[in-house]
C-alpha positions as CSV (number, residue, x, y, z in Angstrom):
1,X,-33.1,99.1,46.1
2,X,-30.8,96.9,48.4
3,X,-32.8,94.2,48.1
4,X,-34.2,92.8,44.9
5,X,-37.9,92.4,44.7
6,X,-39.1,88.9,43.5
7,X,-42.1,87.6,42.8
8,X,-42.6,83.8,43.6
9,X,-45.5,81.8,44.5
10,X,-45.7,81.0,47.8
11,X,-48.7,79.2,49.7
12,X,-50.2,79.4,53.3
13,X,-52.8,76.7,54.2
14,X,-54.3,77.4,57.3
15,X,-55.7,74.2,58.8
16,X,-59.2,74.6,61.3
17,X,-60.6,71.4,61.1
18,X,-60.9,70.3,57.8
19,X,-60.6,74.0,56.3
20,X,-57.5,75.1,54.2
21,X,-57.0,78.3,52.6
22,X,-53.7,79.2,50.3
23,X,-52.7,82.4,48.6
24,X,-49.6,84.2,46.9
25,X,-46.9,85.9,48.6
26,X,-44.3,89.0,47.2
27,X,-40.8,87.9,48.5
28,X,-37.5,89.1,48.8
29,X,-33.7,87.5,48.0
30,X,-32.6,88.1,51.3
31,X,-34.2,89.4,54.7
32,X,-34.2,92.8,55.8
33,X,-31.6,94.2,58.2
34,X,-35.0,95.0,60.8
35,X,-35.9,91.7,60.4
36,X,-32.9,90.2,61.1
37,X,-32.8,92.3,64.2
38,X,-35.6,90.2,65.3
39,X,-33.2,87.0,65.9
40,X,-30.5,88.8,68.4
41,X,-31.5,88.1,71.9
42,X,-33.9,90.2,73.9
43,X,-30.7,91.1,76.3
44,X,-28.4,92.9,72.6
45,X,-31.9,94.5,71.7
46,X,-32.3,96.2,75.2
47,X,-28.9,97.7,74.7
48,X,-29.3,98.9,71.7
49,X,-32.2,101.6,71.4
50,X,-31.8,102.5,67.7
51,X,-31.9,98.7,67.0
52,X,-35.4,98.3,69.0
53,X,-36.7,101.2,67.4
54,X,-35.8,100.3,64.1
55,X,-37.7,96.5,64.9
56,X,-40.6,98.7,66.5
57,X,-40.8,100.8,63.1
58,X,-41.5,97.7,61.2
59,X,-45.5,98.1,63.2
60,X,-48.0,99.9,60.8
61,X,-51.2,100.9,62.6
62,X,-54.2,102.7,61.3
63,X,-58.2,103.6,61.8
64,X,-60.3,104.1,60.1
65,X,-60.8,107.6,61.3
66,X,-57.5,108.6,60.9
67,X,-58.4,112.0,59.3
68,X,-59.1,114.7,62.1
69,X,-62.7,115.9,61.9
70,X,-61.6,119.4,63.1
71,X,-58.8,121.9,63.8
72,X,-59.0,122.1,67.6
73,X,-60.3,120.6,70.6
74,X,-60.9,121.9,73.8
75,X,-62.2,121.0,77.3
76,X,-66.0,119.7,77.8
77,X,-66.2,120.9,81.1
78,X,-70.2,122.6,80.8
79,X,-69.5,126.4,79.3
80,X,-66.2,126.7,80.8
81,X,-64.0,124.6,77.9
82,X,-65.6,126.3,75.2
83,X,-65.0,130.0,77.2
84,X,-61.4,129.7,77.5
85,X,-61.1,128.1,74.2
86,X,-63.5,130.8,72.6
87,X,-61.4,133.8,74.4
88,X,-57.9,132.2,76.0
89,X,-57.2,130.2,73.2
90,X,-56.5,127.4,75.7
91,X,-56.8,123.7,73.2
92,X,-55.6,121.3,71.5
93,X,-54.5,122.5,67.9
94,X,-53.4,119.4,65.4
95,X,-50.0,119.8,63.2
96,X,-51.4,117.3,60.6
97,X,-54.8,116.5,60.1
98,X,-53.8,112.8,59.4
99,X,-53.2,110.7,62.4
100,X,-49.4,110.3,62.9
101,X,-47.0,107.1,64.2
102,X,-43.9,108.0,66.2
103,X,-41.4,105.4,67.6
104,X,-38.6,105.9,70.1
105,X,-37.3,105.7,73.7
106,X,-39.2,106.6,77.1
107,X,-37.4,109.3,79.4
108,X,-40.2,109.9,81.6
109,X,-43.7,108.3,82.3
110,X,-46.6,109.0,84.5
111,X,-50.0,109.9,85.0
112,X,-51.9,112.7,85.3
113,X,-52.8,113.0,89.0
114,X,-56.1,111.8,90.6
115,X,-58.9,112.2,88.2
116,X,-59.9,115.7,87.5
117,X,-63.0,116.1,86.0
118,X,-62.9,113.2,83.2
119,X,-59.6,113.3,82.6
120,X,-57.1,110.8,84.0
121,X,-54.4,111.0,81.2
122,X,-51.5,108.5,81.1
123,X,-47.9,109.4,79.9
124,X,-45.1,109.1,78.0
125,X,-42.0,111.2,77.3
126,X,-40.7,110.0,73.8
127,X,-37.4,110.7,72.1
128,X,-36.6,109.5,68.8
129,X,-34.0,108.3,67.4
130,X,-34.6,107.5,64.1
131,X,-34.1,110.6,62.1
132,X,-37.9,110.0,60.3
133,X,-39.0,110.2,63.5
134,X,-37.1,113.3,64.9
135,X,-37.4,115.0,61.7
136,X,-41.3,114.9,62.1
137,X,-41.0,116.2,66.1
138,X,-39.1,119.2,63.9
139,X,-41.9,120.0,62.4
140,X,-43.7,120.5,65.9
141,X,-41.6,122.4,67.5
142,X,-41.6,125.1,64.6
143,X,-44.9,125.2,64.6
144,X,-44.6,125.8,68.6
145,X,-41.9,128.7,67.8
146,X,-44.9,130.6,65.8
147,X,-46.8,130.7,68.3
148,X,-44.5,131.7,70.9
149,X,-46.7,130.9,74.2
150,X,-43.7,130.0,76.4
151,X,-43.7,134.1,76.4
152,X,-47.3,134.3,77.7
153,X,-46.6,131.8,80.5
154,X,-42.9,133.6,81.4
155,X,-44.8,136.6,82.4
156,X,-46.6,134.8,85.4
157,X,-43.5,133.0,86.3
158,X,-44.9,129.7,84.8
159,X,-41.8,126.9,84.3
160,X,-39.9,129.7,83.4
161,X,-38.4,133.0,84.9
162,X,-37.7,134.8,81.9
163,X,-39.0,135.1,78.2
164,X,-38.4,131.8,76.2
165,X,-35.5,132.7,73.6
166,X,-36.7,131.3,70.0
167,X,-33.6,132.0,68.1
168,X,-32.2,128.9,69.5
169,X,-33.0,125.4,70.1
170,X,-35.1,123.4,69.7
171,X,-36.8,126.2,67.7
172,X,-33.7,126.7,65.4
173,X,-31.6,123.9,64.4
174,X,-28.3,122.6,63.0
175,X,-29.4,119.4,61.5
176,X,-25.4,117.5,61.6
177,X,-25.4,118.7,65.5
178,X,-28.8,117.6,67.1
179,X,-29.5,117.0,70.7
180,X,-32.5,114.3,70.4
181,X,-33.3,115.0,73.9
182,X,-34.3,119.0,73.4
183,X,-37.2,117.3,70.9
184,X,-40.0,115.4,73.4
185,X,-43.0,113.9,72.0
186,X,-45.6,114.0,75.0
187,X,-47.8,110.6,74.2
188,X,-51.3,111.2,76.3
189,X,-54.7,109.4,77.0
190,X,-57.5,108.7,79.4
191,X,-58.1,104.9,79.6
192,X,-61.8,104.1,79.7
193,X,-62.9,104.4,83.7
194,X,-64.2,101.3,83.8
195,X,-61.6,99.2,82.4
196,X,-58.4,100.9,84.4
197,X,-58.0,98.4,86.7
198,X,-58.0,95.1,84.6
199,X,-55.4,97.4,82.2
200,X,-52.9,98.3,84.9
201,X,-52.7,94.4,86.2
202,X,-53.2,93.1,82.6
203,X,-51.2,95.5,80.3
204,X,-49.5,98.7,81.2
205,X,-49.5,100.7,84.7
206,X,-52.3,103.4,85.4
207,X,-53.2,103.0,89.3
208,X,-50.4,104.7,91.8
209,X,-48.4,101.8,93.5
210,X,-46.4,100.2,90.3
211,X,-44.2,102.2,88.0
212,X,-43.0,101.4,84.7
213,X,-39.8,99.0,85.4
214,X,-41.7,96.7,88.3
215,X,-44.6,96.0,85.9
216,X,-44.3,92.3,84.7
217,X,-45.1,93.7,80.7
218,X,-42.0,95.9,80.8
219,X,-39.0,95.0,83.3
220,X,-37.6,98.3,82.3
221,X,-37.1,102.1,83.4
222,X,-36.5,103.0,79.8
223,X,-38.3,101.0,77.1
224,X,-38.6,101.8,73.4
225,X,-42.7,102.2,72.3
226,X,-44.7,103.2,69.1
227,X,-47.8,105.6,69.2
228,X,-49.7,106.4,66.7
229,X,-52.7,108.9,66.8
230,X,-53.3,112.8,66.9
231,X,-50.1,114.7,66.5
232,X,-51.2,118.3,67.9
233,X,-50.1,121.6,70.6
234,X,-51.2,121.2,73.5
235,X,-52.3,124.9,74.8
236,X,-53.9,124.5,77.5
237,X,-50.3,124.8,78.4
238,X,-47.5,126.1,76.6
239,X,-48.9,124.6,73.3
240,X,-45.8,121.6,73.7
241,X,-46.3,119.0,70.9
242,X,-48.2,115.5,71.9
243,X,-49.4,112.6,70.5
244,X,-52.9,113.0,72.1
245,X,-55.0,110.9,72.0
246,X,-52.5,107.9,71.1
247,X,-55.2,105.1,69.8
248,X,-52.2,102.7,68.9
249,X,-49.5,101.6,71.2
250,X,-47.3,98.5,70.7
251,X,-43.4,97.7,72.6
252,X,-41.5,94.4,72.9
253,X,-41.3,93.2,76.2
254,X,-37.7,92.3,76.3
255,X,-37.9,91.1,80.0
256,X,-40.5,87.9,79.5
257,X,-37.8,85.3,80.8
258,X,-36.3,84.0,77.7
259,X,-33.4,84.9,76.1
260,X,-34.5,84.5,72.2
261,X,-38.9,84.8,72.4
262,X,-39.8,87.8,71.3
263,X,-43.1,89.0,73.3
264,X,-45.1,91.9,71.9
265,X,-47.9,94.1,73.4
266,X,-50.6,95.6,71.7
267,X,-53.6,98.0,72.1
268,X,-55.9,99.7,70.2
269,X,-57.7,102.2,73.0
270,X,-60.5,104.7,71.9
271,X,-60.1,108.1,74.2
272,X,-62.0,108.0,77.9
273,X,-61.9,111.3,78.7
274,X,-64.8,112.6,76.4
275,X,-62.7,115.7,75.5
276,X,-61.7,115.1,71.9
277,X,-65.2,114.5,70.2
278,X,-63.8,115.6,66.4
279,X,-60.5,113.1,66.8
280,X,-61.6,109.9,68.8
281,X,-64.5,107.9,67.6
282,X,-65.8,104.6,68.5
283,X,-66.3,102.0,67.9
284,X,-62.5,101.9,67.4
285,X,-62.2,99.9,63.8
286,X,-58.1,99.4,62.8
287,X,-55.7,97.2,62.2
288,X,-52.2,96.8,62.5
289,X,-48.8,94.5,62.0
290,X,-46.2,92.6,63.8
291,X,-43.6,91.3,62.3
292,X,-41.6,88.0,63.0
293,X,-38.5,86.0,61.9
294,X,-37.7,82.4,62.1
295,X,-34.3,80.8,62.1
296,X,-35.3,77.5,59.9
297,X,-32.3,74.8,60.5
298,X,-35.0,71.8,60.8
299,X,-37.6,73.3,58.0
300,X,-39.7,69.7,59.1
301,X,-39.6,71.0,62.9
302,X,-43.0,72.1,64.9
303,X,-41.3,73.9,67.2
304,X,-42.4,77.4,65.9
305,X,-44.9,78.7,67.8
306,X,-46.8,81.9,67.8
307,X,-49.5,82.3,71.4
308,X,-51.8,85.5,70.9
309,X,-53.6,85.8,74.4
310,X,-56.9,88.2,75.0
311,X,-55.9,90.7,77.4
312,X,-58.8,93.4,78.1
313,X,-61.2,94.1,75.7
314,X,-65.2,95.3,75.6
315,X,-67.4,94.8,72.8
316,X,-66.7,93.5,69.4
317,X,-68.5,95.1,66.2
318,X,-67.9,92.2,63.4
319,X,-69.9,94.1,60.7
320,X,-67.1,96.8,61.0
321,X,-64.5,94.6,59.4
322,X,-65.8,94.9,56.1
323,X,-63.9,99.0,56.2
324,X,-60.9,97.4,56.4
325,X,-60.4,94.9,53.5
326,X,-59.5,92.2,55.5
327,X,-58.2,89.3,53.1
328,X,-60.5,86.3,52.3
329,X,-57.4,84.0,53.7
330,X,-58.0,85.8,57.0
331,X,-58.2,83.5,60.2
332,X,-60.6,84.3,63.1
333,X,-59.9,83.5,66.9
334,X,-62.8,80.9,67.1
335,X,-60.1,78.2,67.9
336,X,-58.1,77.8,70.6
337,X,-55.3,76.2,68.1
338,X,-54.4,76.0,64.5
339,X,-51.6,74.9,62.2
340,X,-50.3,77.5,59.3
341,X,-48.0,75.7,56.7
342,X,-45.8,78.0,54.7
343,X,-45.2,76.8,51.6
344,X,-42.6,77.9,48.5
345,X,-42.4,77.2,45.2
346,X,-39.5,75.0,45.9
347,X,-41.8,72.2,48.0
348,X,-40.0,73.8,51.1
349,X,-43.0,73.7,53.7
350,X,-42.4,75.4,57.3
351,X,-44.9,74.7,60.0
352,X,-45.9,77.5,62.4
353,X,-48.6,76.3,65.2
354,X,-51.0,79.6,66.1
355,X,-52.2,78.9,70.1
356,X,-55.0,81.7,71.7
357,X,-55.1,81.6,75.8
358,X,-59.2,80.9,74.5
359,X,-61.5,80.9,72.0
360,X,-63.3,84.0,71.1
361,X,-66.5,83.1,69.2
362,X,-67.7,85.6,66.8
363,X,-65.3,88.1,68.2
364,X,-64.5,90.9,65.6
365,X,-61.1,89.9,65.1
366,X,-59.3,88.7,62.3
367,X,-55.6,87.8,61.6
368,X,-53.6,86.8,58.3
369,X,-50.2,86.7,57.2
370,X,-48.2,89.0,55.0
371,X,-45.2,89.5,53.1
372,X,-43.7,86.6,54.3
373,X,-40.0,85.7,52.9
374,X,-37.9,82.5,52.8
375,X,-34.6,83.4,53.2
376,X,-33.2,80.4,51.7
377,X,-29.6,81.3,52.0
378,X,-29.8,82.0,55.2
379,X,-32.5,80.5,56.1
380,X,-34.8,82.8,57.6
381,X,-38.2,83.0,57.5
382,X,-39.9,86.7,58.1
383,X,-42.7,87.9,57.6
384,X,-46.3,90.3,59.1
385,X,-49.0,88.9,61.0
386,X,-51.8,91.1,60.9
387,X,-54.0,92.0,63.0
388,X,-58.2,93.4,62.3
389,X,-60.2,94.4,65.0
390,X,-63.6,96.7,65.1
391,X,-64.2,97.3,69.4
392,X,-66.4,99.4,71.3
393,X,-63.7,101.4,72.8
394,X,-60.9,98.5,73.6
395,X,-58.4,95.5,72.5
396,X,-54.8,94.7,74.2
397,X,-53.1,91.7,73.1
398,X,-49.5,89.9,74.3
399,X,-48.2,88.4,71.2
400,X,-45.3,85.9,71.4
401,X,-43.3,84.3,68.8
402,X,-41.3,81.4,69.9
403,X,-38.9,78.8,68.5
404,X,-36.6,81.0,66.9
């Protein structure tokens, strides 16, 4: 390994009141090369994709029904879904039967038209650049080239004029010469109805008036985004891979008027569209990480400061947390403040003050901190908070870590 692994004792006391809780923390030597990525300014990460991607990567989502109850899905419109699944073969049909992560860049965003039916899908075109990434969206596109439905569709004139040829790309490959941009992953989902509007001011653009680049959680045509959720075909068309429904979906916004704080958005979203009864559940129980890094000149300083504000949301389920082995150190959002020391084994202790936008009493939310390194050549501190949540069908969060 690049980096030596090194156990040391290391202590967070989180202070509510009169309440203090410590624990042990794994460390490394030195920090991470993603980490470190963390302390450019927003303005170097923007220009370089691979670099937000590779900060965006460091996310790791989950739900607890991350293991698809079925094969296929189809429409749940009366008789006719289940007909022209049952005899066209039009559905969804999953490439793993574990939900799936993907990070990369945005080429192309929308929505799905006025509501048909239930379904009022918002999208994102994904290309990856990180090969773990674009290896996987391989893995889709064979499975696409089996099938060979591009054919079907070419014989009504259908996007194409003439039979799809699978002997070349992006159905056969040479891995040293690979055009990211022939390899889309097609990130879908209907928002719950009721809760569009609050979303699309609050958190990411569904109502026709505001694209991508003018919304205030963005700034930007082309922004780097995770997703995490079903990877499957989608053939109700030409069986073109998706991540649909995505449940997870995080990004930086790099365009939050400082140069240095790093702003993250978050949301765990159950599926509104009432077609994908074997994939989506709620409530929606999961948890996730973000990291952060610290440059630590004045270790005695208080100006580290992390402000986690409520976006939209719906019902909490508390008694869901206990699927998720939440630590006994965890925190809860009952306070509108609190003070987090990080302690070493060296007496080195490193304030960080944890602010909400308002209290949420007896939410179902829980956060905690992991892995959390001193860099003491460098002087870096790094590290995971983590996020628990159990919600009727909704969180989104901003996240924003300042002071570095």
């Amino acid at each position: 390994m690049k980096h030596l692994l090194l156990v040391s004792l290391f202590a967070i006391i989180v202070q509510a009141g009169s309440a203090q809780v410590t624990y042990p923390i794994s460390t490394y030597n030195t920090t991470p090369d993603a980490f470190r990525y963390l302390l450019l300014t927003n303005q170097q990460i923007e220009d370089n994709d691979t670099i937000n991607e590779e900060i965006l990567d460091l996310v790791s989502p989950m739900v607890t029904d991350s293991i698809l109850g079925r094969k296929k899905e189809h429409h749940q419109v009366f008789l006719v879904g289940w007909f022209i699944h049952a005899f066209g073969n039009y559905n969804w049909r999953a490439i793993d039967m574990v939900k799936q992560k993907f990070v990369g860049t945005i080429r192309g965003d929308g929505r799905s038209g006025e509501e048909e039916f239930t379904e009022y899908d918002i999208n994102f075109d994904l290309y990856c650049h990180l090969h773990k990434y674009l290896w996987k969206a391989f893995k889709s596109f064979d499975r696409q080239g089996k099938i060979k439905r591009q054919d079907i569709r070419a014989q009504f004139h259908i996007h194409h004029h003439k039979p799809t040829d699978y002997t070349v790309a992006p159905f056969v490959r040479d891995t040293n010469k690979v055009d990211m941009y022939q390899y889309r992953e097609h990130c879908e989902l209907t928002p719950p109805r009721e809760y569009r509007s609050m979303l699309n001011y609050l958190f990411y653009p569904i109502l026709p008036g505001i694209n991508i680049d003018k919304h205030p959680n963005f700034g930007t045509r082309y922004p780097s985004m995770g997703f995490y959720g079903a990877s499957c075909m989608d053939c109700n068309h030409n069986c073109h891979p998706e991540i649909h429904p995505y449940e997870w979906i995080w990004w930086m916004n790099l365009h939050n008027g400082s140069a240095t704080d790093k702003t993250w958005m978050v949301g765990l979203l159950k599926d509104g569209s009432n077609r994908f009864h074997h994939w989506s559940h709620n409530p929606k129980t999961g948890k996730t990480t973000i990291p952060f890094a610290y440059k630590v000149d004045d270790p005695n300083a208080k100006d580290r400061l992390i402000t986690i504000e409520h976006l939209v949301f719906n019902r909490f389920i508390d008694s869901n947390l206990t699927k998720l082995n939440v630590p006994p150190t965890a925190f809860n959002a009952d306070n509108d403040s609190l003070q987090v020391n990080v302690t070493n084994d060296k007496g080195v202790k490193i304030p960080i003050t944890v602010n909400f936008n308002f209290p949420m009493i007896g939410s179902g939310l829980r956060y905690w901190f992991s892995d959390v390194n001193w860099d003491e050549k460098n002087h870096i501190l790094s590290g995971y908070l983590n996020l628990a949540t159990s919600v009727q069908d909704l969180y989104t969060m901003r996240v924003t870590f300042s002071g570095q």
